[in-house]
N, C-alpha and C positions, 0 to 999 in steps of 0.2 A: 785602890781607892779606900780612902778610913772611912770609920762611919760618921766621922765628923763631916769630909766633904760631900758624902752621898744625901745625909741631911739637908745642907748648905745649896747644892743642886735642885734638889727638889723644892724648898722655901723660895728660892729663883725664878722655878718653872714656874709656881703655884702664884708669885707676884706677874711674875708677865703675861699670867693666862688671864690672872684677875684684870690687868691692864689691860691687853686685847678686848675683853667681854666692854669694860666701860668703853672701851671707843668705839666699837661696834655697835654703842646705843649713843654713840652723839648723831643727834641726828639734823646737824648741820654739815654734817659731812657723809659723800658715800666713803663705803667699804667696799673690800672684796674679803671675804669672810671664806677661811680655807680650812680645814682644819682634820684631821681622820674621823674615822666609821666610829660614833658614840659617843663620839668630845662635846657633844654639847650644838653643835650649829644648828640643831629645829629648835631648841629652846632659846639661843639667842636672836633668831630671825623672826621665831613670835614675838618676843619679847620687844626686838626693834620694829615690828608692825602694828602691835599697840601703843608705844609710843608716838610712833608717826600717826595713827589714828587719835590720840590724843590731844597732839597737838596742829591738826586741821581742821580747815573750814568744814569739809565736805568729805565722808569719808572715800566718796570715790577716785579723789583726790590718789591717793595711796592705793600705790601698785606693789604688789607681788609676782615674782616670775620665777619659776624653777624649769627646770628642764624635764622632772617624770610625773607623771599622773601621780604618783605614787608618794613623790615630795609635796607637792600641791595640795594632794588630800591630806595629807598628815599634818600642814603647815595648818590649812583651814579647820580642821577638826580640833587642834590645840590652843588656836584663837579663839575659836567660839565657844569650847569650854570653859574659857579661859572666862571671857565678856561673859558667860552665865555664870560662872562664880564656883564652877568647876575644879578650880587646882586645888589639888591636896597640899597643905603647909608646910612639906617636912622638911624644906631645905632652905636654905636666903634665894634661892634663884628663884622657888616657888613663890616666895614672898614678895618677890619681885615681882615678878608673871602678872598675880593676883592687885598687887596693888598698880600696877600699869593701867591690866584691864578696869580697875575699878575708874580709875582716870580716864580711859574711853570711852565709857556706857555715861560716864558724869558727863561730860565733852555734847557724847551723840546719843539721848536716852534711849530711843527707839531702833537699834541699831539691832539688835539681837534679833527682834520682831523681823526683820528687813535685810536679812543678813547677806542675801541677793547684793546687796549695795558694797561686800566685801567682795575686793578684785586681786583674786589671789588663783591666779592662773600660770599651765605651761609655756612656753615660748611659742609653739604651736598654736595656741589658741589664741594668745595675744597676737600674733601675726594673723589671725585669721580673721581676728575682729578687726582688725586694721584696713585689712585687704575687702571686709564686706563692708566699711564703710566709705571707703575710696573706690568706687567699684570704679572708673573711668581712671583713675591713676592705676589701678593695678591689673587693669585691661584687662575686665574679668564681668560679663554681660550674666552668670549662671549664678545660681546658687554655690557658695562656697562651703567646705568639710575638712575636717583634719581627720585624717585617713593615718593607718599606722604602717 
């Protein structure tokens, strides 16, 4: 390989990832958003969940769902930085971030205050808030728990 086509590869990849990022934030459309360990997908799913809170009536409206406690705290803690005015500006994704959330807080002013009203939970707990409020559809007379 020259160092002309290793260049040429890479301005490639760097357009198609760019590309990816913008459709992953149209949000008239779903995605499945795949990507390796560090590429970026808590920044682009905060990013597409201030948007969607941006552009709703209600923000309970707008669901988040990840599979670890561990995604879900990270996704939640990066939004609400975010909606407090938290990101640091060093990068255009930052700037993105920041100006998203400024577009959500302008949308829902009191949201920060209220943050309760962000529904950014595991699958686990979204099936369980499901199941405690269908208690006779999911044949379930007891208090419900998401047990590990």
């Amino acid at each position: 390989m020259t160092t002309d086509s290793i260049a040429s590869n890479r301005t490639d990849m760097a357009c198609a990832d760019t590309a990816a990022r913008e459709q992953a934030l149209d949000v008239t459309r779903s995605v499945i958003l795949q990507a390796p360990a560090g590429s970026g997908k808590t920044t682009v799913l905060s990013q597409r969940y201030l948007k969607l809170l941006a552009n709703c009536a209600e923000p309970e409206s707008v669901l988040a769902i990840t599979f670890t406690r561990k995604a879900a705290g990270e996704l939640r803690a990066r939004v609400l930085r975010a909606l407090k005015g938290g990101t640091e500006r060093k990068t255009p994704a930052d700037e993105l971030t920041a100006a998203l959330a400024a577009a959500a807080t302008r949308r829902h002013p009191g949201l920060i205050e209220s943050a309760s009203r962000l529904k950014i939970m595991t699958i686990d707990s979204w099936n369980m808030s499901l199941a405690s409020r269908l208690p006779i559809t999911s044949r379930s007379n007891v208090s419900l728990r998401v047990v590990d």
